[in-house]
Backbone as a ProteinNet text record, in pm:
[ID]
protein_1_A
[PRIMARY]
XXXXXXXXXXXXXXXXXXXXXXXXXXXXXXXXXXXXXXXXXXXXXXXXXXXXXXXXXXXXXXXXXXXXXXXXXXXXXXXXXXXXXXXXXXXXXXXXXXXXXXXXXXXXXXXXXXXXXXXXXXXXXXXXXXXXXXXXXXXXXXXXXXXXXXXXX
[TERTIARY]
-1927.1	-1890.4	-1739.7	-1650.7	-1533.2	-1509.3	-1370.6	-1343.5	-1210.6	-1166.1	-1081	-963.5	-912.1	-785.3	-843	-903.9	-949.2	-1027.7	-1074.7	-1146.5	-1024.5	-964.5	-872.9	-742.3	-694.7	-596.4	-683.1	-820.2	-881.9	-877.3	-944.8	-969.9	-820.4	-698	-590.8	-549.9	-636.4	-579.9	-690.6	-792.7	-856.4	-799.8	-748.9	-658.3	-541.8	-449.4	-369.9	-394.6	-503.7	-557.9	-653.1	-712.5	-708.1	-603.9	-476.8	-371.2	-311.8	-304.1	-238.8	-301	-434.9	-559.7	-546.6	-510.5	-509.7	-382.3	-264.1	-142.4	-26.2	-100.1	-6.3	95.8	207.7	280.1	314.2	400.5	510.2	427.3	258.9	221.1	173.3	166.4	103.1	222.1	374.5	504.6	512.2	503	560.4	388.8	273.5	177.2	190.6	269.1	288	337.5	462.8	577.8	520.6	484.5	414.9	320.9	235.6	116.7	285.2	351.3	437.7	473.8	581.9	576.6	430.8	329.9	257.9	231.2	265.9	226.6	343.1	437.8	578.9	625.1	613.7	647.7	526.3	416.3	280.2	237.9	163.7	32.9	108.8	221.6	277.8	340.7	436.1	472.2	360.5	260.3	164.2	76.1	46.8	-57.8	95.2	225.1	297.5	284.2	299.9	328.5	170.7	76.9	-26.7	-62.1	-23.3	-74.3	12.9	148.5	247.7	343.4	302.2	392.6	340.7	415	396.9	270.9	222.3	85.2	160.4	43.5	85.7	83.6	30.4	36.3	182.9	225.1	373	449	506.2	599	562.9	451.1	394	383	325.5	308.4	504.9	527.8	669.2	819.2	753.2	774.4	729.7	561	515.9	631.3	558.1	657.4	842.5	865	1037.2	989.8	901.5	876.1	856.5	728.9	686.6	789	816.8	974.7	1065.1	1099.4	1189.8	1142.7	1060.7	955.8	943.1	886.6	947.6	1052.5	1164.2	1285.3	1294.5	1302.1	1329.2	1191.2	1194.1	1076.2	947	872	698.8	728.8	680.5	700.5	604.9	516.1	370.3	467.3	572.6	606.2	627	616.9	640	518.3	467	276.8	207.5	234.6	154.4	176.6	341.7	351	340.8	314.1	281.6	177.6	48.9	-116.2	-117.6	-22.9	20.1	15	68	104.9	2.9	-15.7	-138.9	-306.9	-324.8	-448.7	-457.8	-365.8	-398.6	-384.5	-238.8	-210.8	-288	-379.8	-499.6	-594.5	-662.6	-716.2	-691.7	-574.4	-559.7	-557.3	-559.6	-577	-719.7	-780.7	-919	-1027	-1143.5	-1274.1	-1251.6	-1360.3	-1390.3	-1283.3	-1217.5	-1120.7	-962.5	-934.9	-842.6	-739.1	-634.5	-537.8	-556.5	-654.6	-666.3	-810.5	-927.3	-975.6	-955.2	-827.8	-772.6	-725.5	-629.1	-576.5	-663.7	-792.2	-907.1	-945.8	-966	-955.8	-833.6	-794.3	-677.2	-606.3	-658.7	-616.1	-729.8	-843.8	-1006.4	-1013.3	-1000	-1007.3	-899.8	-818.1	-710.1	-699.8	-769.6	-796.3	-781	-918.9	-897.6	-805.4	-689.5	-612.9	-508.8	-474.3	-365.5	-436	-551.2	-628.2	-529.3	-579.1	-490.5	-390.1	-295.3	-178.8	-153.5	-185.4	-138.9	-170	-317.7	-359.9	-284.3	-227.2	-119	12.2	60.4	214.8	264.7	355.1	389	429.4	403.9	427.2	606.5	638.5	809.7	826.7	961.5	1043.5	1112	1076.5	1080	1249.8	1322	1430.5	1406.8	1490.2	1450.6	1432.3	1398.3	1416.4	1568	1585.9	1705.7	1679	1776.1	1810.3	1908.9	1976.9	2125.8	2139.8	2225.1	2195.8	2230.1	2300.8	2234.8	2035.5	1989	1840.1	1785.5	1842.1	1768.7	1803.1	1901.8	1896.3	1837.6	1779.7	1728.8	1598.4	1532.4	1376.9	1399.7	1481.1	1485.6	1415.3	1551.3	1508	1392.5	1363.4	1216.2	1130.1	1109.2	971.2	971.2	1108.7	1121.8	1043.9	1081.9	1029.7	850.8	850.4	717.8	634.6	669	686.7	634.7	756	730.7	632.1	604.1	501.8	357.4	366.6	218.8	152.5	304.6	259.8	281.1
-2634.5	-2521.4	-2497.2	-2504.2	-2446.4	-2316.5	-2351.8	-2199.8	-2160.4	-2040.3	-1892.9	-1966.6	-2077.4	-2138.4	-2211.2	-2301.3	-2401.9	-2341.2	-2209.5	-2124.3	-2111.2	-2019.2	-1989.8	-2062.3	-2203.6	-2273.1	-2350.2	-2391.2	-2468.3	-2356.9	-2260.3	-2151.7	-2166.2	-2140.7	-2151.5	-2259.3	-2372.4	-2552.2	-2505.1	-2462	-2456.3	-2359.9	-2267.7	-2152.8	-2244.6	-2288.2	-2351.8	-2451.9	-2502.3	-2639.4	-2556.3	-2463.3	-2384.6	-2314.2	-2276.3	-2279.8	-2376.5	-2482.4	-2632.1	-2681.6	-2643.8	-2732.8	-2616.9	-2477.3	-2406.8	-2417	-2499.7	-2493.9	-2363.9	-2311	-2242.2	-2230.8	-2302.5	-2349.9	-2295.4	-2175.4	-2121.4	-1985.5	-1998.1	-1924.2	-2035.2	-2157.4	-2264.8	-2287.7	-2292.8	-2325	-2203	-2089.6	-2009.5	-2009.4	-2003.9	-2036.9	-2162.8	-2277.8	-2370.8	-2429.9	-2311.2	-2268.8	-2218.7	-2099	-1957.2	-2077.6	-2184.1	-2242.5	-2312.5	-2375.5	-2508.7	-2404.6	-2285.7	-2195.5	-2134.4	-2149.8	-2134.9	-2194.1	-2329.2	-2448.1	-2511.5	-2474.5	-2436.7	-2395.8	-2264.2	-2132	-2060.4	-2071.9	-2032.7	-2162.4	-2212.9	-2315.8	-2406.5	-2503.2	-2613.5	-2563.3	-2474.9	-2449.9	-2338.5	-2278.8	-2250.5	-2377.3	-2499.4	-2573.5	-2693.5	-2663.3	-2812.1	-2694.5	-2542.8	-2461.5	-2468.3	-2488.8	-2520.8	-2631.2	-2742.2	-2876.7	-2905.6	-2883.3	-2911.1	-3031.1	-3023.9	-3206	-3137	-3195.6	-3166.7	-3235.3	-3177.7	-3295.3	-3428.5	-3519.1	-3636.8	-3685.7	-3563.3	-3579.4	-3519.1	-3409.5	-3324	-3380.3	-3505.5	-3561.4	-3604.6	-3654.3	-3676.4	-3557.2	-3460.4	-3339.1	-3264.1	-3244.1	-3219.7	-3379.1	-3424	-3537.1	-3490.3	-3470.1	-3426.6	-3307.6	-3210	-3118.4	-3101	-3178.2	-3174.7	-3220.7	-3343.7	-3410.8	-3321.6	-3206.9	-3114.5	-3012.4	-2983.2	-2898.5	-2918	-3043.1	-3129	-3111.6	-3165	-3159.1	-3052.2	-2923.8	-2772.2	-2733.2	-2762.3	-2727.8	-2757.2	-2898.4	-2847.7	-2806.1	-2786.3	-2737.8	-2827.5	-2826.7	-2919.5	-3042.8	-3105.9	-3230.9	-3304.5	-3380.8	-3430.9	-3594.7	-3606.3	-3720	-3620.4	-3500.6	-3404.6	-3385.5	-3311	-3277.7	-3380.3	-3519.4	-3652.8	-3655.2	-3675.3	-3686.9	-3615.8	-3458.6	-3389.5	-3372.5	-3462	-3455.2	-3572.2	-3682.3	-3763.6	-3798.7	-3663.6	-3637	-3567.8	-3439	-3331.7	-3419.9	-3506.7	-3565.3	-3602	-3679.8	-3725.3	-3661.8	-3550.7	-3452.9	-3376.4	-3324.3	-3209.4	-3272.2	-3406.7	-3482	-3519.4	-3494.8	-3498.6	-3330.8	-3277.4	-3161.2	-3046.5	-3118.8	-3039.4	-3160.2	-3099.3	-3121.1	-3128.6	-3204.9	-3156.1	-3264.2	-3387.9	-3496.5	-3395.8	-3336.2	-3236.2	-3160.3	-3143.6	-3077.3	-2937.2	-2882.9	-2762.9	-2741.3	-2790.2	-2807.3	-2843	-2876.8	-2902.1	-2777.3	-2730.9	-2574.4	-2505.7	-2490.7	-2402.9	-2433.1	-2555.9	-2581.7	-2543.2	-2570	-2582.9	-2414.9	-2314.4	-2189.1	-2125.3	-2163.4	-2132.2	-1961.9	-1876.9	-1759.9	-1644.3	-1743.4	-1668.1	-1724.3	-1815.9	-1869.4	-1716.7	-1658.3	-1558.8	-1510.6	-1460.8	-1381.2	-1475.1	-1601.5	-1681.8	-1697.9	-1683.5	-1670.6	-1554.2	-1400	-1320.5	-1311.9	-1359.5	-1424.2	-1491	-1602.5	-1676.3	-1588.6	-1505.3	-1464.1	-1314.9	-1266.3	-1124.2	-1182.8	-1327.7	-1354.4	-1296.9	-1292.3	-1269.2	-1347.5	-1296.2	-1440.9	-1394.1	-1578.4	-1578.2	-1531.7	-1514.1	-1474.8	-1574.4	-1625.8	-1766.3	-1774.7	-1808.3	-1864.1	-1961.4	-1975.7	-2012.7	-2127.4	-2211.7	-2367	-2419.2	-2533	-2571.8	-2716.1	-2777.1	-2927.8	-2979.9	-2961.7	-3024.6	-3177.7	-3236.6	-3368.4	-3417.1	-3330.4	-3296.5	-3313.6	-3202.5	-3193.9	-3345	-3392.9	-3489.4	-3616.6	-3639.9	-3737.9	-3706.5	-3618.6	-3591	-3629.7	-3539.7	-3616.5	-3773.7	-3803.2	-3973.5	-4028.5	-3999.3	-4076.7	-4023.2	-3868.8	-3823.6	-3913.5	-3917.5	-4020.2	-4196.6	-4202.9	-4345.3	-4367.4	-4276.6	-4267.2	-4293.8	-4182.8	-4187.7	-4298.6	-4355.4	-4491.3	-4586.7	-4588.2	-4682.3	-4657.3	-4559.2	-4560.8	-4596.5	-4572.1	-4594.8	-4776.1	-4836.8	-4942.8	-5071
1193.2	1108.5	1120.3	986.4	1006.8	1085.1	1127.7	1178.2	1095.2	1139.4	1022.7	1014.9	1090.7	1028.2	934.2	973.2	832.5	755.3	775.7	634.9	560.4	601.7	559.6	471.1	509.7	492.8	362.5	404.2	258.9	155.2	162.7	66.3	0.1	27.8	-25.7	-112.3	-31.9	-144.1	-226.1	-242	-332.4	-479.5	-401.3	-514.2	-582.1	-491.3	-568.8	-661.8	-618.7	-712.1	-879.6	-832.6	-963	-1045.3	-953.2	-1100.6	-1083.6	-1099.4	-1145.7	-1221.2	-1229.4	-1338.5	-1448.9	-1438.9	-1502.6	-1592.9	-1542.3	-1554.8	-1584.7	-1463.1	-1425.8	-1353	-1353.5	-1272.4	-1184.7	-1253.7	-1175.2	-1060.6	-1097.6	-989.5	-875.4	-887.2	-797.5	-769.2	-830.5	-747	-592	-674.7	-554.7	-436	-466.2	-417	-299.3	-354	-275	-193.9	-219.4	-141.2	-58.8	-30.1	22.3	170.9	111.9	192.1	290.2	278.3	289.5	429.4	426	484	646.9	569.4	655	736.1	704.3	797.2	879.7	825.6	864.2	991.9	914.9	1044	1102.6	1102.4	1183.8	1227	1140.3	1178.6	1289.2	1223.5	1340.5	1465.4	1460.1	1602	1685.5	1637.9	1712.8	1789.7	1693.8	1726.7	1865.1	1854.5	1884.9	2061.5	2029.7	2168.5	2279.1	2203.4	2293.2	2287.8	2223.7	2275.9	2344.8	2353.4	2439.1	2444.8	2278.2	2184.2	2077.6	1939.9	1810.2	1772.6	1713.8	1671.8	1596.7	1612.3	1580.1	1466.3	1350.3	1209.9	1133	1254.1	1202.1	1138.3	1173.7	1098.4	966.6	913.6	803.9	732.9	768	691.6	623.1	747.9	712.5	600.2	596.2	469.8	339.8	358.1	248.9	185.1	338.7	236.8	236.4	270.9	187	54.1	-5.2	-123	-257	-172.8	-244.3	-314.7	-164.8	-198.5	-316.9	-284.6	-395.5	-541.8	-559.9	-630.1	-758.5	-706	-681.6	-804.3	-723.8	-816.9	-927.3	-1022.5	-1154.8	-1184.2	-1371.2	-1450.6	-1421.5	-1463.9	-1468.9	-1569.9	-1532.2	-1634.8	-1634.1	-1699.2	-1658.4	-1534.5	-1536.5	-1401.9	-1307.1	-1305.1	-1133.1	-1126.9	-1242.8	-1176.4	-1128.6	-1176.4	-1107	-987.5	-950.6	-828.4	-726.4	-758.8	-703.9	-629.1	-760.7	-723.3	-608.3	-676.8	-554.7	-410.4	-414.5	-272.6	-210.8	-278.9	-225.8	-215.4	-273.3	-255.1	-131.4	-66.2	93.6	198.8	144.1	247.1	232.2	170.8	172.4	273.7	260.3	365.6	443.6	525.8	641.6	718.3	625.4	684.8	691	613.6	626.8	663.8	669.1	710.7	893.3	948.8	1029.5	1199.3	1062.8	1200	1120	1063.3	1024.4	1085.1	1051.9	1131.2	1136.8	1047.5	1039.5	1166.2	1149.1	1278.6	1424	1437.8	1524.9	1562.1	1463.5	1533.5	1539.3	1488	1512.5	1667.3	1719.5	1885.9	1982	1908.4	1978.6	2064.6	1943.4	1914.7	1969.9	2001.2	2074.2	2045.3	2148	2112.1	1981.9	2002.9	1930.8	1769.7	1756.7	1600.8	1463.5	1501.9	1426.8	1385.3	1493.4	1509.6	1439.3	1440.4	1377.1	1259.5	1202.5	1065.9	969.3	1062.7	972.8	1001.5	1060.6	1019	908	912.2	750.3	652.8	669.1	556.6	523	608.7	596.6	577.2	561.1	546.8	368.3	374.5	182.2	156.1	14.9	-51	-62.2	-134.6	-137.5	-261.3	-265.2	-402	-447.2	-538.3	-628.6	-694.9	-664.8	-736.9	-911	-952.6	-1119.8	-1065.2	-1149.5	-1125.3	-1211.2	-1150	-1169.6	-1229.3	-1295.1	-1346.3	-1385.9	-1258.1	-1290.8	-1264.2	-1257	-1203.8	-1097.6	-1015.5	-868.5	-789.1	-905.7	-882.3	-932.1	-1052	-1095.4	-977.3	-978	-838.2	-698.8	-651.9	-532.4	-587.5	-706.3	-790.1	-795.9	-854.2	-823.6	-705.2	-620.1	-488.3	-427.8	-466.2	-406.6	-464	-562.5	-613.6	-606.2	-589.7	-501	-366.9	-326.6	-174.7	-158.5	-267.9	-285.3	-337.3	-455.7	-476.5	-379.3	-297.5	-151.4	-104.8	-63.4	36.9	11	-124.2	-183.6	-180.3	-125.5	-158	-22.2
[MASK]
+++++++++++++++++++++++++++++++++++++++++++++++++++++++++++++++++++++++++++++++++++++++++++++++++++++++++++++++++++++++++++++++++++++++++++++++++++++++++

């Protein structure tokens, strides 16, 4: 049986994944922001301060999300929403069910799970900056989806 981090952290991919199918962007941008954050500044350095090393997925996750990030900034374009789904398809699976990074901090966190539950779930949300597309942004999207590119293969 899940516990209140991984209740909690899926219930959220599930929200965001209903406004992206909904295409609603710019509430699944700041939404995705808001999660990136959680896992950020709660979930990882809670789970790296009691295992006593970063988990061994951190560095992967934190890739993802610079990508995402990147990503993010300019407008929607059906080549950002792909690569977006891209990305979130594997990184969602590594983080839920029951071999999951999110079950992990549910162990990991034993009595205090709950309590880092309403945490994420009391954080606020961010205040969204416009999106941008200068060609500054467009070359960082470049090489972001290069990257991405690579790896897929």
């Amino acid at each position: 049986m899940p516990g209140p981090i991984e209740n909690y952290m899926t219930e959220d991919h599930e929200a965001l994944e209903r406004l992206r199918r909904a295409g609603r962007f710019w509430e699944f941008r700041g939404g995705l922001l808001r999660h990136i954050g959680l896992e950020e500044k709660i979930l990882l350095p809670d789970a790296r301060r009691r295992n006593g090393k970063p988990l061994r997925e951190a560095a992967r996750l934190r890739e993802d999300h610079g990508m995402l990030a990147t990503l993010l900034v300019p407008p929607a374009s059906a080549g950002i929403l792909e690569a977006i789904e891209r990305i979130l398809i594997p990184h969602n699976a590594l983080e839920e069910g029951p071999g999951g990074i999110y079950a992990f901090c549910d162990t990991l966190a034993a009595g205090d799970a709950a309590a880092i539950a309403e945490r994420l779930r009391a954080a606020p949300g961010i205040r969204q900056k416009p999106h941008e597309d200068g060609p500054l942004v467009r070359a960082q999207v470049e090489r972001t989806l290069a990257a991405l590119g690579a790896r897929s293969r």
